[in-house]
C-alpha positions in Angstrom: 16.4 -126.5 178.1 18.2 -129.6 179.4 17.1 -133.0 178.5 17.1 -135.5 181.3 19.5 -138.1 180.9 16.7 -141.1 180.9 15.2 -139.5 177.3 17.4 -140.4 174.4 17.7 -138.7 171.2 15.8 -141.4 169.1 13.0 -141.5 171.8 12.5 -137.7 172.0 12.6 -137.5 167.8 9.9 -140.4 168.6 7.7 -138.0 170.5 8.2 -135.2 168.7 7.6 -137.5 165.3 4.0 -138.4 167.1 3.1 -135.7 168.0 3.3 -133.7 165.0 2.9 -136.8 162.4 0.3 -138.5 165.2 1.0 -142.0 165.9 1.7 -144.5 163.6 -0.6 -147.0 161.8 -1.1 -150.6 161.8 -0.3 -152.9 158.6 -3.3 -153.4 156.8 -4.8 -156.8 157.0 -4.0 -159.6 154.6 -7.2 -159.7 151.8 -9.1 -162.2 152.4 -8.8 -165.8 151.2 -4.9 -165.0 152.0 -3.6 -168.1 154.7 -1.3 -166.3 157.2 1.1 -168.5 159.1 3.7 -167.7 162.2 6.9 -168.4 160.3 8.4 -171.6 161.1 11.3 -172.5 163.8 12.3 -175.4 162.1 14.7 -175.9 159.9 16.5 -178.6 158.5 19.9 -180.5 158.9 21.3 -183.0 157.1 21.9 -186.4 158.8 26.2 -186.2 157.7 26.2 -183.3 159.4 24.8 -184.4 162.8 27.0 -185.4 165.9 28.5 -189.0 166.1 26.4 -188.9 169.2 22.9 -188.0 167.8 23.8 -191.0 165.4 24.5 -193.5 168.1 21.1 -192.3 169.7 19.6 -192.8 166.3 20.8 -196.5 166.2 19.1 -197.1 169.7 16.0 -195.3 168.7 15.7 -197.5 165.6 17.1 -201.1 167.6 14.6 -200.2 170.2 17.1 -199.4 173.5 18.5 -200.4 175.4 18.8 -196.2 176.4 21.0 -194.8 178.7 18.7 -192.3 180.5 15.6 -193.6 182.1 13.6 -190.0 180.3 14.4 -191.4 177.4 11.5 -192.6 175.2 9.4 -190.5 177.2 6.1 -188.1 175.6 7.3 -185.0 174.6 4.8 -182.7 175.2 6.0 -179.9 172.7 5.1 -176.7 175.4 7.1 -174.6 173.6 4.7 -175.0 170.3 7.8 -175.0 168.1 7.4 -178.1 166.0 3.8 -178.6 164.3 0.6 -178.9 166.8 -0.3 -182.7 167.4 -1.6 -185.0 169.7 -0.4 -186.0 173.0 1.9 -188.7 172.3 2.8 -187.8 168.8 6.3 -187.0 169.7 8.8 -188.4 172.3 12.3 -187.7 173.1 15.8 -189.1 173.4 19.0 -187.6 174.9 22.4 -187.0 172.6 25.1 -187.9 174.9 27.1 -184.6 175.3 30.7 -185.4 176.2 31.9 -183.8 179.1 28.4 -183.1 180.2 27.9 -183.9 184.1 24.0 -184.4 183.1 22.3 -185.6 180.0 23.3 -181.8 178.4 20.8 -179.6 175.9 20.9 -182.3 173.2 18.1 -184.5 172.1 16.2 -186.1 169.3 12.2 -185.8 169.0 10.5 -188.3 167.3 7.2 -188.1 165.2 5.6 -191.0 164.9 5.7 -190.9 161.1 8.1 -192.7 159.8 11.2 -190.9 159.8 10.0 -187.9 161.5 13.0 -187.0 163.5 14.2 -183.6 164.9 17.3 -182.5 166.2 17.7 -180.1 169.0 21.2 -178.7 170.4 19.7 -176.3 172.5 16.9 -178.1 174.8 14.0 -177.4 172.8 14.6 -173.5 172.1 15.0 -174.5 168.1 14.6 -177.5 166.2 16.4 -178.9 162.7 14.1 -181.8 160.7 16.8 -184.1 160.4 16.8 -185.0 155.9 18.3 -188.9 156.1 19.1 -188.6 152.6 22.1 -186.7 152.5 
């Protein structure tokens, strides 16, 4: 007998694994009193090892402008749930010059309104880095 060409080895030793195995079972739940959390997408960077141009956008978020993009300063609304849940206005967001860049590029900063609260993003909000000022 021919296998078509859309089934797979691995898929058909998945059928055949079900159907004589049956199917497989979910994880057992975490006992009780046990706090499960999604696994964070933060991480962390240390401020030395940040662009000269997230620096310089530092130095105007501390001095207070004047900013370069008229977005910047703006609420960031945090849609993509990635750094920790708070309320509207929590966080807003300045753009890291990328050289070269015809618009204001992928980079920014996020700021937390706690005091030194700053994130680093090279990639437009997919992932963030906590940015650790003492090193």
């Amino acid at each position: 007998m021919r296998i078509p060409p859309r089934f797979t080895l691995p898929v058909v030793a998945a059928l055949l694994s079900t159907l004589f195995a049956g199917p497989a079972t979910a994880a057992a739940p975490p006992p009780a009193g046990v706090l499960v959390t999604a696994p964070s997408r933060v991480g962390s960077i240390c401020s030395s090892h940040l662009p000269a141009q997230a620096h310089d956008t530092l130095g105007l978020i501390r001095s207070g402008g004047p900013y370069p993009f008229r977005q910047d300063g703006s609420v960031f609304s945090n849609r993509e749930g990635i750094l920790p849940s708070r309320t509207t206005g929590y966080y807003h967001e300045y753009t890291v010059i990328t050289p070269g860049s015809p618009t204001r590029g992928a980079r920014r900063i996020v700021t937390g309104s706690a005091e030194r609260e700053d994130y680093y993003t090279a990639d437009h909000y997919a992932s963030f880095d906590l940015v650790d000022h003492t090193c």
